[in-house]
N, C-alpha and C positions, 0 to 999 in steps of 0.2 A: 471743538469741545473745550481746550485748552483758555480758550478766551471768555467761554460763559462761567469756565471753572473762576479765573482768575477776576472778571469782573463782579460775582459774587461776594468772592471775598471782599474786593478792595470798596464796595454797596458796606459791605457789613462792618466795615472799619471806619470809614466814617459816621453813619449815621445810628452804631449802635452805643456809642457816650450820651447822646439827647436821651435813651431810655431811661436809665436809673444810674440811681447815684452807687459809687463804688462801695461794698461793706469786706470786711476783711473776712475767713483769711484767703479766698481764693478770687480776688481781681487784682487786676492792676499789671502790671509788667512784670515777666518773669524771663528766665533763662537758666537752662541746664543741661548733663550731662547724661547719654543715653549708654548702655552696653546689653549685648544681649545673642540671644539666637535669631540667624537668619540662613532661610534655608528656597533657593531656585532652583530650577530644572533638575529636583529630584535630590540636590545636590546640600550639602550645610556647611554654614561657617560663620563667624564671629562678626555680630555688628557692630560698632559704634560710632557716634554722634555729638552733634550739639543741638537744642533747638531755644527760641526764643518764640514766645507771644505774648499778646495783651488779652485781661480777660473781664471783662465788665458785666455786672449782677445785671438781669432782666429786672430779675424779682431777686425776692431774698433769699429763694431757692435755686433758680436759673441764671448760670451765665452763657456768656459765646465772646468769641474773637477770636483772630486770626492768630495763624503760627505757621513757623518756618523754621525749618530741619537739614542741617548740613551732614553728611554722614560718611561711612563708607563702610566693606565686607570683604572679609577675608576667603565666602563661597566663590567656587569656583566649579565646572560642570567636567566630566569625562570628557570632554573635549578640549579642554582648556579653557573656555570662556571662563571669566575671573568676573565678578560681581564689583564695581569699583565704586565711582564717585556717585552719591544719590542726595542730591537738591530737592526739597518738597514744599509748599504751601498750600496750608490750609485753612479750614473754616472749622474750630472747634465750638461744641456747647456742652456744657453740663450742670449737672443737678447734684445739689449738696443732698446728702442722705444726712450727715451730723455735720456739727459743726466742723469735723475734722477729716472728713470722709466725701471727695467730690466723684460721681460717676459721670464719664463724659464718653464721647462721641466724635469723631471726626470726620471729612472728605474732603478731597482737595486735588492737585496736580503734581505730579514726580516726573525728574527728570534723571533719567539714570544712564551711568557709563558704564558698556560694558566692553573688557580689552579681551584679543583674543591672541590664543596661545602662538597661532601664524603671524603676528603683527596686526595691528592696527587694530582700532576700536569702532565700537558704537552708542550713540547717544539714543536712549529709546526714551519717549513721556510713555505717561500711565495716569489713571484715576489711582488716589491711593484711601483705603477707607480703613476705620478699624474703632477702637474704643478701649477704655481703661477704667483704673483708677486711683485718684490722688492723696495721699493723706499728707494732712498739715501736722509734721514736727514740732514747728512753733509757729508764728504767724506771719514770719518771713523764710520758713524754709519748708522744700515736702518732699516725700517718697513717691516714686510713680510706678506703677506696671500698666501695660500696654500692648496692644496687639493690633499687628498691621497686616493689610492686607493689599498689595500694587497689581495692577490691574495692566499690565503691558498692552501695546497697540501693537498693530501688524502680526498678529498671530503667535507673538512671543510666548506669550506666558503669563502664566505670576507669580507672585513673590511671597513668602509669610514669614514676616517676624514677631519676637516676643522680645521686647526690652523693660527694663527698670529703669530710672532715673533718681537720678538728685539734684533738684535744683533750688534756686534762691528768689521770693520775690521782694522788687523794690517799691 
């Protein structure tokens, strides 16, 4: 699943610049900073992150492009399982509502570490899906809220967070 995830996106990152030309204020390259609630196996504690994308008009209402999210959490479960290091790329698109105001969507792949209270850790993927949204400060910076949702394999679980962001586009 891992590899139709990932070759989606990297389908959409190339061949989604041929559709329309860039219009401000929500294309083009970005990166920012995430903090937030994040809450497993029952269990809550503090997110944060980095993530960067590109994001290219369809139209002059729709964009999409890719993003990729470096993180990590401070949940940990009754058992000691500790929520650690979370890797993600995805396939984002969204719809300007105002000029100021993007509502978007995302799916993608995560990669997560979880250490346990006995020693040693585990590396779990997951489908990760959720949806936000972005408002432009000025036409190089925005506000974000957002909700995720990581879909664990092997009968793990999953995961829900709610983050905010600030970030900056170039």
């Amino acid at each position: 699943m891992k590899t139709a995830i990932f070759a989606a996106i990297a389908a959409a990152s190339v061949s989604v610049p041929a559709f329309a030309q860039d219009t401000a204020p929500f294309t083009g390259p970005r990166a920012g900073v995430t903090a937030g609630y994040d809450k497993f196996q029952g269990e809550e504690g503090f997110s944060y992150g980095v993530t960067a994308g590109y994001d290219v008009a369809l139209t002059p209402r729709v964009t999409v492009g890719p993003e990729v999210s470096f993180g990590d959490s401070t949940a940990d479960d009754a058992a000691g399982t500790k929520a650690s290091r979370d890797i993600a790329a995805s396939l984002r698109a969204g719809y300007v509502l105002t000029p100021q105001v993007l509502a978007f969507g995302k799916v993608g792949y995560a990669s997560s570490r979880f250490d346990f209270a006995a020693g040693g850790h585990d590396n779990l993927e997951a489908v990760r899906y959720g949806g936000g949204m972005e408002y432009s400060v000025t036409p190089r910076t925005y506000i974000s809220a957002e909700y995720q949702r990581t879909e664990y394999e092997g009968g793990f679980g999953g995961r829900d967070a709610g983050v905010v962001g600030v970030g900056f586009r170039f």
